[in-house]
C-alpha positions as CSV (number, residue, x, y, z in Angstrom):
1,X,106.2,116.4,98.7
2,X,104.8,118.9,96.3
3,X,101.3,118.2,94.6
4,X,103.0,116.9,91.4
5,X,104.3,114.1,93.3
6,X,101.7,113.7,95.2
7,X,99.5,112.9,91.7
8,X,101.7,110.7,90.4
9,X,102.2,108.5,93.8
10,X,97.5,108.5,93.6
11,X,97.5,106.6,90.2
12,X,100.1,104.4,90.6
13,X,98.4,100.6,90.6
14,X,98.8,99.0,93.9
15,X,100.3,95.7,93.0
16,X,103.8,94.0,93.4
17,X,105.5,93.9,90.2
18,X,107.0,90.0,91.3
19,X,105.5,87.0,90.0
20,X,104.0,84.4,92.1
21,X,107.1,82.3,92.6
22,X,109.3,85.6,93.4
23,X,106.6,86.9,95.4
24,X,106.0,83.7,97.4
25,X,109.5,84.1,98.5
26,X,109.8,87.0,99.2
27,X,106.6,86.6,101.4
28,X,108.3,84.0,103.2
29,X,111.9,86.0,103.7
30,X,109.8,89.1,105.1
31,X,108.0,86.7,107.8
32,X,110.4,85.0,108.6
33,X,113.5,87.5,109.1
34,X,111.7,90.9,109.3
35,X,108.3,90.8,110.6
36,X,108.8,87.8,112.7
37,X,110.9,90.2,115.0
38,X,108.5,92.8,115.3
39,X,107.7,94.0,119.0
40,X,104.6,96.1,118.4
41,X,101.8,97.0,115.4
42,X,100.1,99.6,115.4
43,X,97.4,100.1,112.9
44,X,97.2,103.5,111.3
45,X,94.5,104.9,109.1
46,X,96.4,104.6,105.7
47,X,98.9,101.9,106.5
48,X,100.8,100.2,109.6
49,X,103.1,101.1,111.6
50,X,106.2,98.1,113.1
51,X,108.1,98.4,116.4
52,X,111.8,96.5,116.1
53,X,114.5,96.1,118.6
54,X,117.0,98.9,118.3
55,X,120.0,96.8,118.6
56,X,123.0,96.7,116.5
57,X,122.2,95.6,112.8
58,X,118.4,96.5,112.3
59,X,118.8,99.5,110.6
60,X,120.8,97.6,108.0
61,X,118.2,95.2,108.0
62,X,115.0,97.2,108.0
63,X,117.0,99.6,105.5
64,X,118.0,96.9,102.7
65,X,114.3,95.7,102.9
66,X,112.6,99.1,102.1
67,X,115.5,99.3,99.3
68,X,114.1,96.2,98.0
69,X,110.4,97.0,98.4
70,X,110.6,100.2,96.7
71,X,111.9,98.3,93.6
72,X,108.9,96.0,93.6
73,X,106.2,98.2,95.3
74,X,106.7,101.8,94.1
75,X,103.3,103.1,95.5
76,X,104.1,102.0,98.7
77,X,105.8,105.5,101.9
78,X,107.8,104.0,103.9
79,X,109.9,105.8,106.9
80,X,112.2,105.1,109.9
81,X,112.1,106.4,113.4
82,X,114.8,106.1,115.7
83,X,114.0,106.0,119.5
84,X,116.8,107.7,121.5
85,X,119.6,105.8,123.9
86,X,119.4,102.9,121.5
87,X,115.6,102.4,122.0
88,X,113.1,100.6,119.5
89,X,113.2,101.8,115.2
90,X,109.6,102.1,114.1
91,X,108.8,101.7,110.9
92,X,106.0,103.0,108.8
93,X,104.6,101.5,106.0
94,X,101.8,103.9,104.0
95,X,100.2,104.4,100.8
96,X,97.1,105.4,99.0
97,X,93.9,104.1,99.5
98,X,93.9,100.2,99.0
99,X,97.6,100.1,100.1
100,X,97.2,99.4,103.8
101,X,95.0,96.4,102.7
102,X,98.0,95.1,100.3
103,X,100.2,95.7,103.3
104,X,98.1,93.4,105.6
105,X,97.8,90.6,102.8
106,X,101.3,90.8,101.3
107,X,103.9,91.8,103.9
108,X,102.9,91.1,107.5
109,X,102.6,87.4,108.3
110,X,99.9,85.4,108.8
């Protein structure tokens, strides 16, 4: 990412652009068919990072929700990691500072 980016990505505001009724649901959908799932979290120093089963259908899954997130969360990195042999996806969730405490409240379950 080159430094221009980088600048832009510092100042954005870290909040969800839904409103509470949009965001309550989507709360709700990411529990309850996303994170629900998850094998393993692992806390990292600017954000988390999810372990899902690698079988058929999760990276359409985990792909359509960081397509939806980036609409609604634009400050938010997120990436995909692909075990071998058909092994657990990992997916990491990052931002600037303040985002991994937005990523605790609003998208893992409580």
């Amino acid at each position: 990412m080159n430094s221009a980016a980088k600048h832009v990505k510092h100042h954005m505001p870290i909040a969800c652009s839904l409103s509470g009724q949009e965001l309550a649901k989507r709360r709700r959908e990411l529990a309850d068919e996303i994170f629900a799932q998850t094998l393993r979290t692992e806390e990292l120093g600017d954000g988390y990072e999810f372990s899902f089963s690698g079988s058929p259908g999760w990276a359409g899954k985990l792909a359509g929700m960081i397509e939806a997130e980036r609409e609604c969360c634009p400050f938010l990195t997120f990436a995909l990691y692909f075990e071998p042999d058909g092994g657990p996806i990992s997916l990491r969730v990052t931002g600037p500072e303040g985002a991994k405490a937005f990523i605790g409240e609003e998208l893992m379950p409580s």
